[in-house]
C-alpha positions, -999 to 999 in steps of 0.1 A, spaced: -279 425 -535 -253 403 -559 -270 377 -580 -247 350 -561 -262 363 -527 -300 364 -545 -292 328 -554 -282 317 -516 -319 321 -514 -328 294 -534 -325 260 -520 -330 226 -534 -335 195 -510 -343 160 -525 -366 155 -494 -389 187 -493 -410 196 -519 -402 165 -547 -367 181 -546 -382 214 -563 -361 246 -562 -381 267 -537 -370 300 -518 -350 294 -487 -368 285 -457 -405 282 -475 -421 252 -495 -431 280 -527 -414 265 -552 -393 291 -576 -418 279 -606 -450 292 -591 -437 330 -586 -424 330 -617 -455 317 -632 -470 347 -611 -447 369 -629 -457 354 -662 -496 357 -659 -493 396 -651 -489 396 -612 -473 422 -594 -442 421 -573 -467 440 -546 -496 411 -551 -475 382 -547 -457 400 -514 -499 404 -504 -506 367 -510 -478 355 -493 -468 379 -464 -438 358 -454 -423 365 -484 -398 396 -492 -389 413 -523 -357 398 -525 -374 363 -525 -389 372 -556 -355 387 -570 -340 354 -565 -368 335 -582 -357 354 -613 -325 352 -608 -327 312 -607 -350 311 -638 -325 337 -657 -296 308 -648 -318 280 -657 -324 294 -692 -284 293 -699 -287 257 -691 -319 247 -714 -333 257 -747 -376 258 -751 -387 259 -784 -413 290 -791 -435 294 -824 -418 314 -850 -438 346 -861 -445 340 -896 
């Protein structure tokens, strides 16, 4: 799957969800599988917590945080 296709399964709506990107058709919001991803969860443990989920769902979620850091710079403690 293209990153423009993984990123058709993204939406944003001003009236679901506080206008939060979430995957297409669900009320996750991108931020919490991402924040899965962060804190050491597997692909396989998110797709068990949330069944109606597939693998591509979570594809996208990266592939809308990977466009979102071209966009905006955080600031990370320099190792000194």
């Amino acid at each position: 799957m293209s990153h423009e296709e993984l990123l058709q399964r993204i939406w944003i709506d001003p009236g679901r969800c506080g206008g939060k990107p979430c995957i297409r058709g669900h009320r996750i919001w991108v931020s919490l599988i991402v924040d899965f991803l962060a804190s050491g969860m597997s692909q396989k443990e998110i797709l068990r917590d949330y069944p109606q989920l597939k693998a591509a769902d979570i594809q996208a979620c990266l592939a809308y945080a990977s466009e979102m850091t071209r966009e905006r710079y955080v600031t990370v403690p320099v190792e000194g």
